[in-house]
C-alpha positions as CSV (number, residue, x, y, z in Angstrom):
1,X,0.0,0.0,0.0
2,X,0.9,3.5,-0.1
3,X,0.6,6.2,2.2
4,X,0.9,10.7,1.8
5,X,2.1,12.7,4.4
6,X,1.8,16.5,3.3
7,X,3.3,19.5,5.9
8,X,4.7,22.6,5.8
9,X,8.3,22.8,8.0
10,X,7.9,26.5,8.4
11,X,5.0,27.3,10.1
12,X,5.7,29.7,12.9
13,X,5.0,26.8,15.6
14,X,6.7,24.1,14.0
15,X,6.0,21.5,11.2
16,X,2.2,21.9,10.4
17,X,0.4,18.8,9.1
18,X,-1.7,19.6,5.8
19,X,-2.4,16.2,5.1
20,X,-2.4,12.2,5.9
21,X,-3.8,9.8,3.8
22,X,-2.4,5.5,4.4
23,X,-3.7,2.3,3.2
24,X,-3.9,3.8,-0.6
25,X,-3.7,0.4,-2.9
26,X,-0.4,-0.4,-4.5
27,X,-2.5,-0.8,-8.2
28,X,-3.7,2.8,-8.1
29,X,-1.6,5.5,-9.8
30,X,-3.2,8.6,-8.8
31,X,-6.0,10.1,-6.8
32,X,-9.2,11.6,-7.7
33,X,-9.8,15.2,-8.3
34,X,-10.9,17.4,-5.2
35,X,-10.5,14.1,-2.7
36,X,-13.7,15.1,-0.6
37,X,-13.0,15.9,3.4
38,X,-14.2,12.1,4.6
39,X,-11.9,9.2,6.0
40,X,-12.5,6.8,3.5
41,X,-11.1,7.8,0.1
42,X,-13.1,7.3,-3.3
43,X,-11.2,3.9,-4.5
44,X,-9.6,3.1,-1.0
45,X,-7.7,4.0,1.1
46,X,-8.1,6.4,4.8
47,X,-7.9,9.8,5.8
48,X,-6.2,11.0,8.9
49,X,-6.5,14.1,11.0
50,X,-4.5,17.0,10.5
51,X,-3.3,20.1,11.6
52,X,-6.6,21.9,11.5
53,X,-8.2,18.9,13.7
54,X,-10.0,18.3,10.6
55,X,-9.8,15.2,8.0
56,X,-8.8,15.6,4.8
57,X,-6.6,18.4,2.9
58,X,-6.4,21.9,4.6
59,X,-4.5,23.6,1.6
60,X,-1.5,26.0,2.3
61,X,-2.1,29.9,4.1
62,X,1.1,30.8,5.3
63,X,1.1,33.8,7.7
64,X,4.1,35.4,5.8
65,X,6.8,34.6,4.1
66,X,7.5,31.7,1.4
67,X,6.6,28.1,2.6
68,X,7.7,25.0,1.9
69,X,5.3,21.8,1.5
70,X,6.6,18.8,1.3
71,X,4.5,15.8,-0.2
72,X,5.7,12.7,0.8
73,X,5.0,9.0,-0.8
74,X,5.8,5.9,0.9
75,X,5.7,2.9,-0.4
76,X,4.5,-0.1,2.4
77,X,4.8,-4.0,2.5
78,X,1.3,-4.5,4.0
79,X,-1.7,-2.3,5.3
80,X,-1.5,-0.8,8.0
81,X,-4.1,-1.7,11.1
82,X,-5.1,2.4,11.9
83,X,-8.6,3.8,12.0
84,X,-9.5,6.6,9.9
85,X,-8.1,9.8,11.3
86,X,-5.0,9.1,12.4
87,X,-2.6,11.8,13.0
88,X,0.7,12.0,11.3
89,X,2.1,10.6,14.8
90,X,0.3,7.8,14.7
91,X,0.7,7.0,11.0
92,X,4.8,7.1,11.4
93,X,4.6,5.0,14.2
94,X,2.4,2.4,12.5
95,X,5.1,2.5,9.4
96,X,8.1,1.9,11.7
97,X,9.4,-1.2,10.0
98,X,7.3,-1.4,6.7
99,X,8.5,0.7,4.5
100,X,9.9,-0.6,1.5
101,X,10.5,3.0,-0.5
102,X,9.8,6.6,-0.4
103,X,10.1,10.0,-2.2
104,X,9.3,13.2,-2.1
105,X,8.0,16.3,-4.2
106,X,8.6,19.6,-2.4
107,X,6.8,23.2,-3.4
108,X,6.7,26.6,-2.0
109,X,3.6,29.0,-1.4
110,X,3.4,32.6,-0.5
111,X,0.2,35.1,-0.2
């Protein structure tokens, strides 16, 4: 399976979580437009909580300043046995030993 961990390193009180999303199926290549703000995922896959205490995507609003927002993929050797809305926390802890690859596409956001 494959799991997204989305945050932004330079918030004023440290890392903020945007979003986390595990248990995505290895055969899918992509998600669906405008992923709607519920724990399961159209096609599979969870929703966790994240830094708004909200499920789902909360999409960048930096104070001030230029951003960075890192989207990170990893790739797992099983499911994972989480609940939907799991924090970012619990969804590292959970992968501690089962991840077989990961990447990551970084991009910055000012208003």
């Amino acid at each position: 399976t494959f799991a997204i961990i989305c945050d932004d390193p330079d918030a004023p009180s440290g890392t903020w979580v945007h979003w986390v999303l595990y248990n995505l199926p290895a055969d899918k290549i992509g998600l669906v437009e405008n992923v709607p703000a519920t724990e399961k995922v159209p096609g599979d896959g969870l929703q966790g909580t994240n830094d708004f205490q909200k499920i789902g995507y909360g999409g960048p609003c930096p104070p001030s300043g230029t951003h960075r927002y890192f989207f990170k993929l990893y790739a797992l050797d099983s499911e994972l046995s989480l609940k939907a809305g799991a924090t970012k926390g619990e969804l590292l802890k959970a992968m501690e030993g089962h991840i077989v690859g990961q990447t990551q596409l970084m991009g910055t956001y000012k208003r």
